[in-house]
C-alpha positions, 0 to 999 in steps of 0.5 A: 393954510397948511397949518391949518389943515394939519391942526384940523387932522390932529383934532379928528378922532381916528377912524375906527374902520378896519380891513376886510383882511383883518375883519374876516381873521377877527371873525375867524378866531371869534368862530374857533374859540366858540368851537372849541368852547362847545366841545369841551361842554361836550367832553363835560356832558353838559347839553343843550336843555331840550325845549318842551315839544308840548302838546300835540293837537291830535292828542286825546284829552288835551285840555286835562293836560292843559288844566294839570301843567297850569295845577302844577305851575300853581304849585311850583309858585306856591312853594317858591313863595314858601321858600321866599317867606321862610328866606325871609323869616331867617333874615328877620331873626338874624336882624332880631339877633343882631339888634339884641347883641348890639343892645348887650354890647352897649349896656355892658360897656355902659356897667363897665365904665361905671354910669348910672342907669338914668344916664345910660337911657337912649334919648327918645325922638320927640316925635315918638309916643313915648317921648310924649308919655315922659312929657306928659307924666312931668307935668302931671307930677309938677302940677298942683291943678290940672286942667282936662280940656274937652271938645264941648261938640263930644266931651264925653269923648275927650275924656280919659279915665286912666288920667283922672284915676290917676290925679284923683288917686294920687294922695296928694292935694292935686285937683282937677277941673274940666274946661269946655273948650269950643262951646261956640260949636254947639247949641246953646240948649246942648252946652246948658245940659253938658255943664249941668252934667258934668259939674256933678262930677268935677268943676266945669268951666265953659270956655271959648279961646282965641282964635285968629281972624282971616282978614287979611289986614290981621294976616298982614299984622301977624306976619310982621309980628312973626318976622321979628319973632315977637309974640302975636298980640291976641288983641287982633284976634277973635273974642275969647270967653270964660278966661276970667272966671278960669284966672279968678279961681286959679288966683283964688286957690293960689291964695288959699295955699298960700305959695305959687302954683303950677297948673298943668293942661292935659287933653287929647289932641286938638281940644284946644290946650295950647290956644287956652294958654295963649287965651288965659297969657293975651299973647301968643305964647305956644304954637297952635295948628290944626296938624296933631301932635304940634306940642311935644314937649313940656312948656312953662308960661308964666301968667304972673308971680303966682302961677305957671301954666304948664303945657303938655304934649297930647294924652295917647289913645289907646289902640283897643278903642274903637275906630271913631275913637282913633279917628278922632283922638289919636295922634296921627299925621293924614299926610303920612298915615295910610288911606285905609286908615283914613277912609276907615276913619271917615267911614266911621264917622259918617256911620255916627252922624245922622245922613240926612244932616251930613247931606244938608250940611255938605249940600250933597246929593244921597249917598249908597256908602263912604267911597261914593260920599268922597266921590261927590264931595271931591266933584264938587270942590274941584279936587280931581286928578288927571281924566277927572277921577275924584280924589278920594284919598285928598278929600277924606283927609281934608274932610277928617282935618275939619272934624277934627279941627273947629269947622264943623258944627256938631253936638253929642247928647249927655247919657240919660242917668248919671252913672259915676266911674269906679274911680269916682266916689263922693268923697273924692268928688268932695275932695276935688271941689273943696278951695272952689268957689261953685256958685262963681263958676256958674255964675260965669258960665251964665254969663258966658252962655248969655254972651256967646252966640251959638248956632242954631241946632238946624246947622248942627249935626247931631253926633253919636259919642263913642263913650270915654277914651282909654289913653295910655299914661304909663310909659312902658305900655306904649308900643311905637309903630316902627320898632317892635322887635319884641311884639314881632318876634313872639308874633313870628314864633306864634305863626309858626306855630299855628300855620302848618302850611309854612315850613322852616329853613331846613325844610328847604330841601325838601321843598326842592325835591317836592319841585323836582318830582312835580316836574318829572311827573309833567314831563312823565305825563305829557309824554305818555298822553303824547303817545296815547294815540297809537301804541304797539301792544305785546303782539307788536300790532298796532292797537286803536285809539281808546274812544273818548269813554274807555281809559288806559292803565298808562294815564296818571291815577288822577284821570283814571276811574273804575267802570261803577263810577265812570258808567263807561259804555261797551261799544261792542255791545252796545253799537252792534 
């Protein structure tokens, strides 16, 4: 038992209680030493700041005061924001700085060591549009026929002049064809006019690619598939139309060259590229998802001995254009781009549609504007966040991945006249569709419009098209979103130029004095206003209170008026 006891008190912990004799000498020398510390402040002229007595409530002209000391608080937050943004600026050219003596460093130590340029070029993200402009320039010049897919809801949209000025005045015998892709999402009446249109000007080929059923027997097919890495077999998807007349006038041409051929697909994002190679192999040969961008490098499939499909990242939409073009053709992510962008998108498409059908279609009640579209359109799929508030931002996301993407039927109408771009001439026009059966290529877009079902034009929503899209070809013209050194340092030097309100770094002095003064001035008149009541005068009399209309000569100029403009009243005269 003793044992036991002494294990149980060498595991306590000490007790941390002291003396009263002990505590009381602690707090003793603690009360010395702040002593002795006040003093020495005291020797040093250091003070106590006095606190600002405000105020007073009997004092005259209170509430000017008042709006005067919050005028001056004003202005002592604004120049601590001029401060601020000047700070600010410093640190950004130092960085710019920084970044550019890094640069010179690497490429002088690259000259030295005697590499060649190509060589010391950084490696560009996969991710970045520049990287997808390299792409897409490889498969330009290795493609002896290039394919521009386009949207048959909005061709004229999905085309870009830089890219076909750039194959039509290459020089060499590249062609190019056009492939209406997603002809089932538009009227039959509507897709007659786009091919009647469009043939004027390039061979067209109406086409509908494969897509995967939802049943979930082909789901569970497809997932056996994906476990062993195979390719998924498209004989377990939906029908794909105008595959045979695109193979047939490929092997055509590869025969009339007399060598293989390389037949690249360009297009802007979510035309289709990738699901036509996967239509024209019969398997599954490059990923396909509705997220933009999911091609980003150069692809080569082999249909057989005698041609290759090549497959290209998305074409880059311009920045000038307007925002239904971006919001349509641009390589963006909805989940990481912010909600202006977005709802900025969505306001634009819905200001292109007719309002009436996009009620019917979405089975929504009238609408004043886009917010109050998305309000109603997330109440009634059930998108909510906590107290039931709508979530707009979610929605309008879903709702621009649906336009997009295949889900929403809509139409555009083909312009009136045929005005050939300035690239175009009947020349080039004669040179394009020589080595082309064209009577094959309507044949077979009849058959395909005759077997296809369309839906009816009730069901589809007519669409006002924003014209061609200008892309951005060239590699060196492409400004990427994260890192524009250069673009943000003339930027800078503009606006300090233009804005005189933001002064520099060594105007920071300046800035303190300007403070300095603004609170002694404050303080100046807080005291002054403070003593307004009663004041001695010369004789050593007392001298009465100013009634509310007279003004003193002591008060701040601000508050101070001559007798013409303030129409001050002699109340001796006047009351007598």
């Amino acid at each position: 038992m003793n044992s036991q006891r002494q294990n149980c008190l060498e595991l306590r912990k000490a007790s941390k209680r002291l003396t009263c004799h002990k505590r009381y000498k602690i707090q003793k020398k603690i009360r010395e030493h702040h002593r002795k510390v006040r003093k020495e402040a005291k020797k040093r002229g250091h003070r106590k700041p006095k606190k600002d007595p405000g105020v007073p409530s009997a004092a005259p002209f209170k509430e000017e005061l008042l709006r005067e000391a919050e005028q001056r608080k004003q202005r002592l937050e604004e120049l601590k924001q001029k401060q601020k943004l000047n700070r600010q600026k410093e640190q950004e050219k130092r960085r710019k700085l920084e970044a550019k003596k890094k640069i010179k460093e690497k490429a002088e130590g690259k000259e030295s060591s005697g590499k060649s340029k190509a060589k010391t070029k950084k490696p560009l993200d996969k991710n970045s549009k520049k990287s997808f402009c390299r792409e897409l320039n490889k498969v330009i010049e290795a493609s002896d026929v290039l394919l521009e897919v386009l949207d048959a809801r909005d061709p004229m949209g999905c085309r870009c002049p830089q890219l076909e000025q750039a194959v039509t005045c290459s020089g060499g015998d590249k062609k190019l064809l056009l492939v209406l892709n997603k002809i089932d999402l538009v009227p039959k009446e509507n897709l007659e006019r786009w091919l009647n249109y469009l043939k004027k000007e390039f061979p067209t080929v109406a086409f509908k690619s494969a897509t995967l059923m939802k049943d979930k027997i082909m789901q569970q097919q497809q997932q056996r598939f994906t476990k062993r890495r195979a390719h998924v077999d498209l004989a377990i998807t939906t029908e794909r139309f105008g595959s045979k007349c695109l193979l047939k006038l490929l092997q055509e041409y590869g025969k009339t060259q007399n060598k293989p051929i390389q037949v690249g697909v360009v297009g802007f994002p979510n035309v289709g590229k990738s699901s036509i190679i996967n239509s024209l192999k019969g398997v599954r040969a490059c990923n396909v998802g509705l997220a933009r961008g999911v091609t980003k490098s150069m692809q080569i499939v082999h249909l057989d001995k005698q041609t290759k499909i090549l497959d290209s990242p998305s074409i880059i939409a311009a920045p000038s254009n307007s925002a239904l073009t971006l919001a349509l053709r641009s390589i963006i992510d909805t989940e990481k781009s912010g909600s202006a962008d977005v709802l900025e998108g969505v306001d634009a498409i819905l200001n292109h549609c007719s309002k009436q059908q996009v009620m019917m279609h979405y089975s929504i009640p009238d609408f004043r504007n886009t917010e109050e579209f998305l309000s109603l359109l997330a109440q009634k799929r059930g998108m909510l966040k906590k107290g039931g508030v709508p979530d707009v931002e979610n929605i309008a996301k879903l709702l621009l991945c649906d336009w997009t993407g295949a889900k929403v039927s809509y139409h555009s109408q083909p312009p009136g006249s045929q005005k050939l771009p300035p690239y175009l001439t009947e020349d080039k026009i004669a040179e394009m569709q020589e080595c082309v059966n064209l009577k094959n290529i309507e044949e077979e877009n009849k058959n395909t419009v005759q077997a296809l079902k369309f839906p009816s034009p009730a069901s589809s929503v007519i669409f006002q098209s924003a014209g061609m899209t200008n892309g951005i070809i060239d590699e060196n013209k492409v400004i990427e979103d994260a890192s524009e050194w250069d673009n943000m340092e003339t930027s800078m030097e503009g606006e300090e130029d233009d804005e005189e309100d933001f002064t520099e770094s060594d105007d920071e002095p300046d800035d303190m004095e300007e403070e300095k003064n603004i609170e002694e001035e404050s303080k100046a008149q807080v005291t002054r206003k403070a003593k307004f009541g009663k004041r001695q005068t010369s004789s050593g009399n007392p001298e009465e209170q100013p009634a509310e209309g007279e003004h003193s000569n002591s008060l701040p100029p601000s508050l101070d008026k001559t007798a013409d403009e303030d129409d001050a009243y002699d109340f001796n005269i006047d009351y007598v």
